[in-house]
N, C-alpha and C positions, 0 to 999 in steps of 0.2 A: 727366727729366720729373718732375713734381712737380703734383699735382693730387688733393685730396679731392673724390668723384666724387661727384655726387647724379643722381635719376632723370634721364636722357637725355630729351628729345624725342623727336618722330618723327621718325625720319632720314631724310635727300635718300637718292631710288631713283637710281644713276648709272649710265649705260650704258657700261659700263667692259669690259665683259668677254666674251668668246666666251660665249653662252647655251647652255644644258646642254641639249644635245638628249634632252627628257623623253620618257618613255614617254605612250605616247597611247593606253591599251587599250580595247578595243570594250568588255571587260566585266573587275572587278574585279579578276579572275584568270586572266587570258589571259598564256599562253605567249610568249617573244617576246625579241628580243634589244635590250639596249643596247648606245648608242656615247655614250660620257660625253665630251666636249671640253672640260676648264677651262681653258687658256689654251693659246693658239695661237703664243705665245714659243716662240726654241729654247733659250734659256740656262736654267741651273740654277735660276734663280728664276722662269721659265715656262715649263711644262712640258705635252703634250699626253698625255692618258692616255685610253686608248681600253678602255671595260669591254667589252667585244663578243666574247668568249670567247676570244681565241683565248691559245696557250701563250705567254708570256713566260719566254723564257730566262733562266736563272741560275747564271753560274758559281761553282762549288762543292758542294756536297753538293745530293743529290735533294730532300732534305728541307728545305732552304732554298727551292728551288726550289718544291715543293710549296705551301710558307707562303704566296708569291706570289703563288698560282695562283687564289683561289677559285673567280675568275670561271669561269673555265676549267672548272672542277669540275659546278658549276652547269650549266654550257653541256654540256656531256660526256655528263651524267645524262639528260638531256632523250633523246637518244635511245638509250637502253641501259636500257631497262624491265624491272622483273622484277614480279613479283604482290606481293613483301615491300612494293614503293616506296610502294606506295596507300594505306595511311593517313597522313591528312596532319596538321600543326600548326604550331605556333610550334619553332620551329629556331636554332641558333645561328649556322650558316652556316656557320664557321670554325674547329670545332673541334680544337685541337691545345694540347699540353700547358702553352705559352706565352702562350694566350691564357686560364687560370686562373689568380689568385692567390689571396692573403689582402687582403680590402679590410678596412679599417678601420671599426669604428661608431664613431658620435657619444658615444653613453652608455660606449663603450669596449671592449674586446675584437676579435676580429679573427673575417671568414668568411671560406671559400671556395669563391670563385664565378667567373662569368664577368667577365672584365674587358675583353674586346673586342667588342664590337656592332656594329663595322662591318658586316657582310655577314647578319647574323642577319637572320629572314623569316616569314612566315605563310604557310599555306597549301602546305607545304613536305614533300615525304617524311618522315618523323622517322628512318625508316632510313637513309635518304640521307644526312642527316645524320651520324649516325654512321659511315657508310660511309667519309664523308671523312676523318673522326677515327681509324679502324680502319687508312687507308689510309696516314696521317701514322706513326701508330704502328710497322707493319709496314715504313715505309723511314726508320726513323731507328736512332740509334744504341744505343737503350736497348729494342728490340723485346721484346715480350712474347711468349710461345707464342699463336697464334689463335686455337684452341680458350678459353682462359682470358680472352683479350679478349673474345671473344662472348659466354661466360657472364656473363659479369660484368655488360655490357649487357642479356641476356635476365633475370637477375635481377634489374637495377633492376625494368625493365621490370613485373616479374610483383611489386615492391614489398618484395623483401628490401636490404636497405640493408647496403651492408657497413660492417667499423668502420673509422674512421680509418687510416691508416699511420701508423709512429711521427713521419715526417718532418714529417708535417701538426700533429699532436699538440704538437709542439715548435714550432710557427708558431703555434699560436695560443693555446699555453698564454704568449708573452712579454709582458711585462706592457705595461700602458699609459706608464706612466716610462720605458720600454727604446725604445718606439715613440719617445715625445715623444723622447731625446737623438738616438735613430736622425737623425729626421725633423730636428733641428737640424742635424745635421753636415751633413746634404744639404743643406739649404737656403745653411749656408756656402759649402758647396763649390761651389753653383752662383751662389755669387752674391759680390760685392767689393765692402764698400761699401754703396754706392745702387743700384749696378749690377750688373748680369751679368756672370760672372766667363765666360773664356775656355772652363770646364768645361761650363758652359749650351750651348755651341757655336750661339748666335742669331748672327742678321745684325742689327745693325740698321736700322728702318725706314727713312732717310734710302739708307743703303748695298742696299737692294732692288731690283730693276726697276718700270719705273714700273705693270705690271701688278695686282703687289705694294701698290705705293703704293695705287693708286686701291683695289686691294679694301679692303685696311686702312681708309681712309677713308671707305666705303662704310657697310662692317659695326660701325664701332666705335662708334658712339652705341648699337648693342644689345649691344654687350658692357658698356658702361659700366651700364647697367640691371643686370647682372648681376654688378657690383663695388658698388653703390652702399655707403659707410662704407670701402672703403680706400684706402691711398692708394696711387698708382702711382708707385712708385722708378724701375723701365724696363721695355721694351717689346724683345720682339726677336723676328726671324722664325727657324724653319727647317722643315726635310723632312726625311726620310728615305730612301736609298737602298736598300733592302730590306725584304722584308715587303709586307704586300698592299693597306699604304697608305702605298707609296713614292712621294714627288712630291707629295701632298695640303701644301697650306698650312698650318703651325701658327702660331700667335700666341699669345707666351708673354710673360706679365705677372708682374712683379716685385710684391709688392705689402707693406703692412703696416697690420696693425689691432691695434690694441691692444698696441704695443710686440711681436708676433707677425708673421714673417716668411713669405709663403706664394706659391707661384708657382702661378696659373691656365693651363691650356693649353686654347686655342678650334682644335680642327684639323676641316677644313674635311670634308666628309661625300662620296661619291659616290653614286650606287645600288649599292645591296646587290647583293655576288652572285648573293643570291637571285633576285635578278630577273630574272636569266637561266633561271630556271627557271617562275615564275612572276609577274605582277606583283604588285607590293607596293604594299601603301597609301599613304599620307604618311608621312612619319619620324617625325612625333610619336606617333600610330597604333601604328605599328611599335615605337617603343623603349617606349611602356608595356608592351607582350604580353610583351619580351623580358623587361624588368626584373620583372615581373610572377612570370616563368617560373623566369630563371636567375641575377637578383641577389637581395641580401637583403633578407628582408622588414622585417627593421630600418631604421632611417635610419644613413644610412652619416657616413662624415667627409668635411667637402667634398662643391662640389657635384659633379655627374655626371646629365648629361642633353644631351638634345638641342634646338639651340637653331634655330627654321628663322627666317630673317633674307629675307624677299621669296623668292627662287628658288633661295636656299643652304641649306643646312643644318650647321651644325657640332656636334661633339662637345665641349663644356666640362666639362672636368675638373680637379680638384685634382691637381701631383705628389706623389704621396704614396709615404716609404719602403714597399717591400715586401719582404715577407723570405725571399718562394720565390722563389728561382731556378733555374727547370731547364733553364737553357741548353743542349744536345747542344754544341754550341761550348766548353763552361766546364767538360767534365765529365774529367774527370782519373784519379779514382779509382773503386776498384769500389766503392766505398761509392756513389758519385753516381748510377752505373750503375743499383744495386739501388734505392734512393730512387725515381731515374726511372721504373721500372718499377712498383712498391709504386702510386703516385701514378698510371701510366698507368692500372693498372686502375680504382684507382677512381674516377678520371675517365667511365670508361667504366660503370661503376654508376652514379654522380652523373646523367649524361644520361638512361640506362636510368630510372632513378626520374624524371627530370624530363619525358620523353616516355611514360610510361605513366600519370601522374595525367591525361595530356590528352585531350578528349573522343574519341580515334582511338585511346586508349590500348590500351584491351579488345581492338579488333582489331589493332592490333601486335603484342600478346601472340600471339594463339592462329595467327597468322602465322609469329611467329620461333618457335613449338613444331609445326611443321608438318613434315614430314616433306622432306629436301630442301632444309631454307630456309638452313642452315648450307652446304651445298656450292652453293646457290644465291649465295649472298653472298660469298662466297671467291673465286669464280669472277669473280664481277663485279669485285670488288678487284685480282684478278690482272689483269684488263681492262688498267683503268685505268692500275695500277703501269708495264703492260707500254707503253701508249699517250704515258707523259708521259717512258718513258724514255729511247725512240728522239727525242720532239718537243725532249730536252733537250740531247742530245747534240750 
């Protein structure tokens, strides 16, 4: 395909597809379950994913499983109450060590932040939150002592910042040059030609279900809005089979501007896990609070936003090299081990500092320094650990 893209028109609305059975709340923030239906296909390219809490199994490590699970988490919290839960804010939803990296700026250098928005929320425990990130920690491979993960969290919280790990340190000290050839090799690698190389592992749109097709054709006159000046070399679809947005539609663009080779990914959005706990706003709503909260206040490289298209919503973003990788899967050495850990904690300050500037912050604090609130929250962790171990089995 071959096409210099200018502003799209208003695109034909088609009735192509099972409608998302949306939340219908009496009032803003009412409690309440969803059941998300995107396609009512059985094949690999239509898939029905139901967010309605319940455990989705996963063979292999707990903590894979875990990754999975948001909904589930979300769903779980709702009745398993303690007095810490009650201050509420903006939340990530999904915190675990894989859903951080180093995002790229515009003007150059590198942060790190949150890189997954899917399941982030308003209105949300801020403990809770961590809760689920304390509870990923504690069943993976790189565990931290409890005691030291909590601290780390209550002194965000109370606005002591810790420094850096050296691991972090060496991510965003690499220069801009080191990025750029990084970010070319990938770009080779996933691509041959004009086209998608076998590495990209797309389908393409032709080779889809006709599900596939029709949304493609649906949604792409507002994706084209959001390429206008490149040009599209190819197009390709896929999924992912793991993770907590396994099954979601992506649609990956080949693209080039300016003698600059770059691939677009539009993957298609469900309701936030959060919303099993609470309703959420609209997604546009929602993803300023998050960005607002737990990206950087800089302008990043590439876009990254959410894009709502009539009753869809997708997530558009640039693939961009990233240089932390803390896969528990990839980790070999005790050097990786110790990194993981170094980086859990302060992940766990990171949030702590990010849920205590927020207006429920004050009382989060004088909560998590309460007498009890430590054996209170361990105990709830063990809950859960103990609840998803038998569901997984």
């Amino acid at each position: 395909m071959k096409s210099i893209l200018t502003p799209a028109r208003t695109h034909m609305v088609m009735n192509i597809l099972t409608a998302f059975a949306l939340l219908a709340p009496a009032s803003a923030f009412a409690a309440g379950e969803v059941c998300t239906t995107i396609f009512g296909a059985t094949d690999s390219q239509g898939v029905q994913l139901k967010i309605d809490g319940t455990w989705r199994k996963y063979d292999g490590s707990l903590f894979m499983a875990f990754r999975a699970n948001a909904p589930h988490f979300w769903n779980w919290l709702r009745d398993n109450q303690i007095p810490l839960l009650q201050p509420r804010g903006t939340v990530t939803g999904d915190p675990h060590i894989q859903n951080f990296g180093d995002v790229a700026l515009k003007d150059g250098g590198r942060k790190y932040a949150l890189i997954d928005v899917d399941d982030s929320g308003m209105n949300a425990p801020l403990a809770g939150d961590f809760l689920r990130y304390f509870v990923g920690n504690q069943i993976s491979p790189f565990k931290v002592d409890a005691k030291d993960l909590f601290k780390a969290y209550v002194d965000g919280v109370s606005g002591k910042k810790m420094d850096k790990p050296d691991y972090l340190k060496q991510v965003e000290d690499k220069s801009d040059k080191d990025f750029a050839d990084r970010q070319l090799k990938r770009i080779s690698k996933l691509s041959n030609g004009r086209n998608f190389s076998p590495d990209a592992e797309v389908t393409p749109i032709p080779n889809t279900s006709a599900e596939i097709r029709a949304l493609y054709e649906q949604v792409l006159p507002a994706f084209q809005n959001e390429m206008t000046g490149y040009e599209i070399l190819d197009v390709g679809y896929r999924t992912k089979d793991s993770g907590g947005s396994q099954g979601l539609p992506r649609f990956w663009f080949l693209l080039e501007k300016k003698g600059e080779r770059h691939v677009f990914e539009f993957k298609m959005e469900t309701d936030p896990a959060t919303a099993l706990y609470t309703h959420q706003p609209d997604a546009l709503t929602r993803f300023k609070n998050i960005a607002d909260t737990y990206r950087p206040s800089q302008e990043v490289l590439g876009p990254y936003k959410f894009l709502q298209i009539g009753d869809k919503v997708f997530l558009l973003r640039e693939r961009l090299y990233s240089y932390v990788n803390l896969d528990p899967a990839l980790m070999t050495a005790d050097k990786d081990k110790k990194d993981a850990q170094e980086m859990s904690l302060y992940i766990a300050n990171k949030m702590g500092l990010a849920h205590g500037q927020q207006q429920m912050g004050g009382e989060l604090k004088k909560r998590l320094e309460a007498d009890g609130a430590y054996d209170s929250f361990t105990s709830l962790a063990v809950q859960y650990i103990t609840n998803i171990s038998k569901a997984n089995q």
